[in-house]
Backbone as XML, in Angstrom:
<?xml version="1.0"?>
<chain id="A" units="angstrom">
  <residue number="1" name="UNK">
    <atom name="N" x="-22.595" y="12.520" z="19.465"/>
    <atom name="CA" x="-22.642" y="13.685" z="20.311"/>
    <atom name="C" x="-22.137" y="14.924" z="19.583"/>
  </residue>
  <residue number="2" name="UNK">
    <atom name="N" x="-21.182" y="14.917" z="18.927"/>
    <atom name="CA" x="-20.084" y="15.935" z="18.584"/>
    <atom name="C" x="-21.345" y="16.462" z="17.038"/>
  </residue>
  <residue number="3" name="UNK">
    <atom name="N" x="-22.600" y="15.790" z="16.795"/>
    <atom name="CA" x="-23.244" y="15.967" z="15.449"/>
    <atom name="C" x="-24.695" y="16.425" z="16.093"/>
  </residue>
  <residue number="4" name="UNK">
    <atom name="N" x="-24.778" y="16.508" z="17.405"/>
    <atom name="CA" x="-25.864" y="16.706" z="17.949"/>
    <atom name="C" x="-26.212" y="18.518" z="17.601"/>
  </residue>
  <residue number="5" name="UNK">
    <atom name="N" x="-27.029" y="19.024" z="17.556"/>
    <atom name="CA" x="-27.306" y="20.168" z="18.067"/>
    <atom name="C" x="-27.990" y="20.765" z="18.957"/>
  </residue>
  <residue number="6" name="UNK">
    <atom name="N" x="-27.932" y="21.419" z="19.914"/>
    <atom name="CA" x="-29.106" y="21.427" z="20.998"/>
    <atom name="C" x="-29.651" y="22.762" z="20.811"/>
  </residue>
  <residue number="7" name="UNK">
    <atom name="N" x="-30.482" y="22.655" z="19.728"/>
    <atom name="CA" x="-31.607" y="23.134" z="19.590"/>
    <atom name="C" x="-33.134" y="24.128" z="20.459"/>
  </residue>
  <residue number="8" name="UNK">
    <atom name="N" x="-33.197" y="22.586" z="21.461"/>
    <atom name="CA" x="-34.344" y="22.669" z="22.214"/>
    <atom name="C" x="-33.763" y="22.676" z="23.748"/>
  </residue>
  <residue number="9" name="UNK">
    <atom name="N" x="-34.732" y="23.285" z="24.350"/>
    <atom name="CA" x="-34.426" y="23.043" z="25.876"/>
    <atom name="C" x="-33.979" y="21.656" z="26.141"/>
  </residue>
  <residue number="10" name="UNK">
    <atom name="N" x="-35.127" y="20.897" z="25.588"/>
    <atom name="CA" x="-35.214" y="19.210" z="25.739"/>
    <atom name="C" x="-33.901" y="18.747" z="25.418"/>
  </residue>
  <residue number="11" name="UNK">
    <atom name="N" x="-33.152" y="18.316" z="24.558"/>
    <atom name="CA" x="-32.132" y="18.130" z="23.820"/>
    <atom name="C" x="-30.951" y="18.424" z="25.042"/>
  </residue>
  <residue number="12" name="UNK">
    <atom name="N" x="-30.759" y="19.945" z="25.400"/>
    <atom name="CA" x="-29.945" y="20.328" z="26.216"/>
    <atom name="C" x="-30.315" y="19.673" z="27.501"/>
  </residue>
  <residue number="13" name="UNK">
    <atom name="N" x="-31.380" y="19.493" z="28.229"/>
    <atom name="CA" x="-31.472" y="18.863" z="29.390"/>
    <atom name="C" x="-30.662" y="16.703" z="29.376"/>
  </residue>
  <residue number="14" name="UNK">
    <atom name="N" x="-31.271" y="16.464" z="27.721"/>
    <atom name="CA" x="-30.478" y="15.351" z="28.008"/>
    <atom name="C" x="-29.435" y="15.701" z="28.131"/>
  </residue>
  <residue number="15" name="UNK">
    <atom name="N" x="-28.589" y="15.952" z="26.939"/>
    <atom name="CA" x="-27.579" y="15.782" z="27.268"/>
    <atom name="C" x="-26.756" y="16.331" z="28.491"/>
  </residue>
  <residue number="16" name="UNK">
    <atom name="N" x="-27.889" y="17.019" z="29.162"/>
    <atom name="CA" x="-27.079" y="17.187" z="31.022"/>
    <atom name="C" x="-27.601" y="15.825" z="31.728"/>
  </residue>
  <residue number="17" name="UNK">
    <atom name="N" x="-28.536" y="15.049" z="31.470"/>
    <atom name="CA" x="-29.207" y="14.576" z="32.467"/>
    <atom name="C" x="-28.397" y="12.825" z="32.235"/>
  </residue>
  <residue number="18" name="UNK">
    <atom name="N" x="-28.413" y="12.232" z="30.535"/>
    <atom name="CA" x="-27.762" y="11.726" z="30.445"/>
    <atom name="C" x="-27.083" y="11.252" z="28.946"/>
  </residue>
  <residue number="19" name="UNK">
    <atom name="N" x="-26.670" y="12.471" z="28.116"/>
    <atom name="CA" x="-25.935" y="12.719" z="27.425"/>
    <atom name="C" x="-24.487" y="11.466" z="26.900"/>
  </residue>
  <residue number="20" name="UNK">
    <atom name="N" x="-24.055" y="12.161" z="28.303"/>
    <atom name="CA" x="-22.517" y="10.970" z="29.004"/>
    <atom name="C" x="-22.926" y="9.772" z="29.145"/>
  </residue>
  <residue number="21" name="UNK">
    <atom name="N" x="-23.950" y="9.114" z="29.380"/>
    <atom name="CA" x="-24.239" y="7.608" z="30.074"/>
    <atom name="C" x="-23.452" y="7.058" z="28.339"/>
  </residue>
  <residue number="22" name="UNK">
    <atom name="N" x="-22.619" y="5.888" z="28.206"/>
    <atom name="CA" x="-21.993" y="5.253" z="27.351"/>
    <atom name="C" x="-22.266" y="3.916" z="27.675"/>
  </residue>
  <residue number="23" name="UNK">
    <atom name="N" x="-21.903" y="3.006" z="26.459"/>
    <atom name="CA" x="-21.077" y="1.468" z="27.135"/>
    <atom name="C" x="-19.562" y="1.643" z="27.473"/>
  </residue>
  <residue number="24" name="UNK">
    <atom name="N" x="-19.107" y="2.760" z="26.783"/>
    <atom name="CA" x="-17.556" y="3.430" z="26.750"/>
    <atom name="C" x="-17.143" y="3.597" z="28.092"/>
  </residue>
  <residue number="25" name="UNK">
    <atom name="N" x="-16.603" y="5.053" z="28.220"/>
    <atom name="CA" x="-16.950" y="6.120" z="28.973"/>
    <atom name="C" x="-17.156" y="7.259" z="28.902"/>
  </residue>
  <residue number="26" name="UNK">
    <atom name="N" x="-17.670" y="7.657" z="30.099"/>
    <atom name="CA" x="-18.207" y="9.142" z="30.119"/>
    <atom name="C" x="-17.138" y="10.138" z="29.684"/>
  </residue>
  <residue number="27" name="UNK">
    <atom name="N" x="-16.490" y="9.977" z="30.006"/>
    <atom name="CA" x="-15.064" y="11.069" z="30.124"/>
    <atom name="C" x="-14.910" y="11.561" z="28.532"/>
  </residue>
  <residue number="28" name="UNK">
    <atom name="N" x="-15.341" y="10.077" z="27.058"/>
    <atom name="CA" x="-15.175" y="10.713" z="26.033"/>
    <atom name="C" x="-16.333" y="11.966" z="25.722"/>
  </residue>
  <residue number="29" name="UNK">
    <atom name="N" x="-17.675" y="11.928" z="26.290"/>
    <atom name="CA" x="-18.545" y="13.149" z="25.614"/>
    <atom name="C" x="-18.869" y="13.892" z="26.903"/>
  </residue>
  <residue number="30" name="UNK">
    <atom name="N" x="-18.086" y="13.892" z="28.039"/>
    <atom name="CA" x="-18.155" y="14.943" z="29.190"/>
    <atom name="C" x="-17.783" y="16.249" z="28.609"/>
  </residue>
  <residue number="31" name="UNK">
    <atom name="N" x="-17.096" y="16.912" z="28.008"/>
    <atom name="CA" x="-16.945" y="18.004" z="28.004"/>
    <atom name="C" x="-18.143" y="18.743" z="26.529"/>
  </residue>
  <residue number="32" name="UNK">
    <atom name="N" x="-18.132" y="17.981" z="25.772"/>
    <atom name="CA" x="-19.114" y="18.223" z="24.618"/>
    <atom name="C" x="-20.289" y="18.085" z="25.136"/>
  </residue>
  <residue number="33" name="UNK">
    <atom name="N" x="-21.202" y="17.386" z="26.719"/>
    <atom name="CA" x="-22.350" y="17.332" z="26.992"/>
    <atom name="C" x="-22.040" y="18.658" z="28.154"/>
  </residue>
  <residue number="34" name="UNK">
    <atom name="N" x="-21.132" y="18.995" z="28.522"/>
    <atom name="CA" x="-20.903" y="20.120" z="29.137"/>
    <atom name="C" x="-21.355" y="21.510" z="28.560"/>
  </residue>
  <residue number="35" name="UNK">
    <atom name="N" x="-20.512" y="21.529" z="27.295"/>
    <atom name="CA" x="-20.576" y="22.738" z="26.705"/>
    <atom name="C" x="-21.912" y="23.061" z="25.965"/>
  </residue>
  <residue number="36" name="UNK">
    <atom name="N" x="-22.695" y="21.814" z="25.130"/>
    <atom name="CA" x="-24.120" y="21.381" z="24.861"/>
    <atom name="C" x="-24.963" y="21.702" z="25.276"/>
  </residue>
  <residue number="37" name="UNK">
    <atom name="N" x="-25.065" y="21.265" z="27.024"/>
    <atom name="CA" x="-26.195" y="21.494" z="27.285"/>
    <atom name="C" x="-26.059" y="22.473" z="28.248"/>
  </residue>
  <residue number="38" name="UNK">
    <atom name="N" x="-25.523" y="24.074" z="28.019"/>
    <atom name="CA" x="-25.291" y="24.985" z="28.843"/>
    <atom name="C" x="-25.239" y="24.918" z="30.428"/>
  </residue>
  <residue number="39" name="UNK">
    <atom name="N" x="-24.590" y="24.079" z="31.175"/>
    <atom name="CA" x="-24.208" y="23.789" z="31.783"/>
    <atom name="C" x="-23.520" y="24.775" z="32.627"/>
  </residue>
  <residue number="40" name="UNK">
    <atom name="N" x="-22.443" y="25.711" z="32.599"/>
    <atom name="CA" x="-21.885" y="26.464" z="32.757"/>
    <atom name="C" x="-22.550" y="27.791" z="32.964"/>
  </residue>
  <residue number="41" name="UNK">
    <atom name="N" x="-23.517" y="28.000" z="32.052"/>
    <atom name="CA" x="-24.297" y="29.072" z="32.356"/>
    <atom name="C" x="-25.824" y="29.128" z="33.706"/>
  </residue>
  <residue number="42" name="UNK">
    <atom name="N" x="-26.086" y="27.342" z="33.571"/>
    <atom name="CA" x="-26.608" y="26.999" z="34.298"/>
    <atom name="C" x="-26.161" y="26.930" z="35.811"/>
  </residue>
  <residue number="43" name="UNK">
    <atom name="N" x="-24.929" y="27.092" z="35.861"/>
    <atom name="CA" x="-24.369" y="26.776" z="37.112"/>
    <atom name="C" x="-24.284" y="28.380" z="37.690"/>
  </residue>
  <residue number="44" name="UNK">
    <atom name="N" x="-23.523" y="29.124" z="37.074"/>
    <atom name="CA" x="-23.612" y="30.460" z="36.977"/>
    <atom name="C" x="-25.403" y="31.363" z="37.486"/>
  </residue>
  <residue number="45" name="UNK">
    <atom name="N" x="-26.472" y="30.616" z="36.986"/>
    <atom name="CA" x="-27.775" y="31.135" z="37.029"/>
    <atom name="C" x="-28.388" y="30.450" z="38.765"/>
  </residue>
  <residue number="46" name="UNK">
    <atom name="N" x="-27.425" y="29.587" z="39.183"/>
    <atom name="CA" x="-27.616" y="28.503" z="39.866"/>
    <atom name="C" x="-29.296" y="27.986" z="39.830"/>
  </residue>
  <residue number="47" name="UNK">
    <atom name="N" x="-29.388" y="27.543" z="38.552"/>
    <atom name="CA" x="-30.661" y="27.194" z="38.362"/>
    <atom name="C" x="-31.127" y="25.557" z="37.962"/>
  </residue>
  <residue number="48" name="UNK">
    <atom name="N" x="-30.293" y="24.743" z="38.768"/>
    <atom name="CA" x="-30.338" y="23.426" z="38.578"/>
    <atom name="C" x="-31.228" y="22.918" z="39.827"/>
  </residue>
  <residue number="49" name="UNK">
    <atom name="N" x="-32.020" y="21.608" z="39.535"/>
    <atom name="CA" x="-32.690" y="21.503" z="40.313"/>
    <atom name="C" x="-31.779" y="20.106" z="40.339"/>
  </residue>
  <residue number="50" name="UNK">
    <atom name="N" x="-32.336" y="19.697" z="42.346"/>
    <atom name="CA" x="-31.331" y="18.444" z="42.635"/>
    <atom name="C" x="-31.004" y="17.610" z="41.662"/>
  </residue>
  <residue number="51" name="UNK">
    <atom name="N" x="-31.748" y="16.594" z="41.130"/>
    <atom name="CA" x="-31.401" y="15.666" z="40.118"/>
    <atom name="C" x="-30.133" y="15.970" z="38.838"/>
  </residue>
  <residue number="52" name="UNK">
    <atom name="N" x="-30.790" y="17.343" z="38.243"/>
    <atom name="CA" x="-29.711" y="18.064" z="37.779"/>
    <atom name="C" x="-27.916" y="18.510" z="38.082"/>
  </residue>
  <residue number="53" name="UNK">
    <atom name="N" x="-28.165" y="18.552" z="39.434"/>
    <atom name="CA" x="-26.681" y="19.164" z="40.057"/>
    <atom name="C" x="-26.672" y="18.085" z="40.175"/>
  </residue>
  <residue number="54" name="UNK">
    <atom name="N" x="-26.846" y="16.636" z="40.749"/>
    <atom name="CA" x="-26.316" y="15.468" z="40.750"/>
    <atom name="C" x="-25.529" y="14.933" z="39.386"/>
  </residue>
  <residue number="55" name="UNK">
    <atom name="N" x="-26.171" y="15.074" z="38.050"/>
    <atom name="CA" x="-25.521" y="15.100" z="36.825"/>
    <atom name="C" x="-24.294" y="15.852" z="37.000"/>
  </residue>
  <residue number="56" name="UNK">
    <atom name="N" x="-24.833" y="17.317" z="36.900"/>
    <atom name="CA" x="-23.670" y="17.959" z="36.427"/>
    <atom name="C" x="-22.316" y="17.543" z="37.274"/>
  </residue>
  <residue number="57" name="UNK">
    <atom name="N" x="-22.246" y="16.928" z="38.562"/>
    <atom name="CA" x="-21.404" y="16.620" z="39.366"/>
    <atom name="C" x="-20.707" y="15.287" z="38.465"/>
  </residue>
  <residue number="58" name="UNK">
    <atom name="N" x="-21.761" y="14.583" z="38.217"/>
    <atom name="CA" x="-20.989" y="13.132" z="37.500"/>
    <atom name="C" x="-20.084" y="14.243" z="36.066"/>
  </residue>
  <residue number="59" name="UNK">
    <atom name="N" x="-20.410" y="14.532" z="35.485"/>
    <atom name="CA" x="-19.970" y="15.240" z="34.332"/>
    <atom name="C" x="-18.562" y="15.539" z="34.797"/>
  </residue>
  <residue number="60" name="UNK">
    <atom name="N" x="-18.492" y="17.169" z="35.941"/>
    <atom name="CA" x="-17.768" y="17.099" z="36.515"/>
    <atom name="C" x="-16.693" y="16.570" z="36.900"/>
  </residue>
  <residue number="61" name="UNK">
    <atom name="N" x="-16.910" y="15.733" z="37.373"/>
    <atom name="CA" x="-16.119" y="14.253" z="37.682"/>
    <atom name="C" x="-15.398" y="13.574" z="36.456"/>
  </residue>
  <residue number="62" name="UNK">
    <atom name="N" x="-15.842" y="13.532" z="35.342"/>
    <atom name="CA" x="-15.440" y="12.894" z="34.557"/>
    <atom name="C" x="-14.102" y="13.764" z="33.855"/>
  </residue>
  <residue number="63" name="UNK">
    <atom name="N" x="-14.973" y="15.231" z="33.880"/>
    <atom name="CA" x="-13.642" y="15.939" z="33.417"/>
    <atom name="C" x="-12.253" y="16.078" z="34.008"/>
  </residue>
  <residue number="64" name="UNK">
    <atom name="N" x="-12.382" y="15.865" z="35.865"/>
    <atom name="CA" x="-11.259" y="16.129" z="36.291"/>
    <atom name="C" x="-10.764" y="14.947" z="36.135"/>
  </residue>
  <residue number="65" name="UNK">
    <atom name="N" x="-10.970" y="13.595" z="35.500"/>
    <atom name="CA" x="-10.454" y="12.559" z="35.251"/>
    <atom name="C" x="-8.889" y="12.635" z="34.347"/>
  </residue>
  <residue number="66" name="UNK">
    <atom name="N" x="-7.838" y="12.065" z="34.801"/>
    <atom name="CA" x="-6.937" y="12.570" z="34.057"/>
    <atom name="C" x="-6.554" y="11.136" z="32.808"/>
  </residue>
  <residue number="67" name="UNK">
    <atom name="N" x="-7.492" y="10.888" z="32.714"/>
    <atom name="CA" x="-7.491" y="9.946" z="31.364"/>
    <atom name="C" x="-9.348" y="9.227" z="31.038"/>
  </residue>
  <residue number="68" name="UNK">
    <atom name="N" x="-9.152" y="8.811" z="30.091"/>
    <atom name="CA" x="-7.980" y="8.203" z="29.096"/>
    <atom name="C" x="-8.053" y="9.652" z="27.589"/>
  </residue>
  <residue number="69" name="UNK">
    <atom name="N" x="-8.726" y="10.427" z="27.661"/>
    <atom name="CA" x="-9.576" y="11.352" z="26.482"/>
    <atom name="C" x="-7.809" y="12.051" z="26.452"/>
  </residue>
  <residue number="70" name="UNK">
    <atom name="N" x="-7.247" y="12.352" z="24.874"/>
    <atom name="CA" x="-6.282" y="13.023" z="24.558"/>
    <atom name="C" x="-6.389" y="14.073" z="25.011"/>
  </residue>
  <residue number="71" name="UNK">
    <atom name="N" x="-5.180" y="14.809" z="25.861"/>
    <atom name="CA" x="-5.124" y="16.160" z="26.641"/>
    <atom name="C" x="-5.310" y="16.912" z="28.038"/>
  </residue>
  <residue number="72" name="UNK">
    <atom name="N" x="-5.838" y="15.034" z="28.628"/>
    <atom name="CA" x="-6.053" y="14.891" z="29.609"/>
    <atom name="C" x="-4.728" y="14.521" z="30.963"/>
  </residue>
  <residue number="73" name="UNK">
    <atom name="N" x="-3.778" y="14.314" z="30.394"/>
    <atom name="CA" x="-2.660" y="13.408" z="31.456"/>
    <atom name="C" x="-2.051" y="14.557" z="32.172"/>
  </residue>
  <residue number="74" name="UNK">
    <atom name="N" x="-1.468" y="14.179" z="33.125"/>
    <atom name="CA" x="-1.108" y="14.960" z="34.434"/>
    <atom name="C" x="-0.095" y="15.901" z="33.782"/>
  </residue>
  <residue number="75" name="UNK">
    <atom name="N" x="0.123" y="17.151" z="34.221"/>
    <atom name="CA" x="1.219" y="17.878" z="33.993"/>
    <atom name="C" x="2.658" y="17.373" z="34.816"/>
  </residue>
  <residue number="76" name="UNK">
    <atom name="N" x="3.738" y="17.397" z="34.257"/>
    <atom name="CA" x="4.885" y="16.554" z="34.154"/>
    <atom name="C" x="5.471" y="17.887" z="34.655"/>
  </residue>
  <residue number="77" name="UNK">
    <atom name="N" x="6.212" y="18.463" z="35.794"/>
    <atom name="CA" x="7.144" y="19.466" z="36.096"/>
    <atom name="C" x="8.557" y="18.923" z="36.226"/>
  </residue>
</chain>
């Protein structure tokens, strides 16, 4: 993921559509299939069609996960 370039529309739609799918987990290339496949700007344009916002939600999801990816663990007050 982290060697990918997204190039093409195509490219960027996987890696929104399913980029993240692993044997792992998602949570390690959620934020790199985030930032990849303009995502953010897409959300912003609100130009996702259902199937799409269903992804970006799993993605989503993965990021507010507070493990196991380094930088992720709860803030300690």
């Amino acid at each position: 993921m982290e060697w990918l370039s997204p190039d093409t529309q195509e490219i960027k739609d996987w890696l929104l559509m399913e980029g993240y799918e692993n044997d792992i987990m998602g949570e390690y290339s959620a934020l790199t299939c985030v930032k990849k496949s303009g995502l953010p700007e897409r959300l912003r344009e609100k130009s996702l069609t259902k199937v799409e916002f269903a992804s970006a939600s799993k993605l989503i999801r993965y990021l507010l996960s507070e493990g196991p990816v380094d930088g992720n663990e709860p803030t300690r007050y």
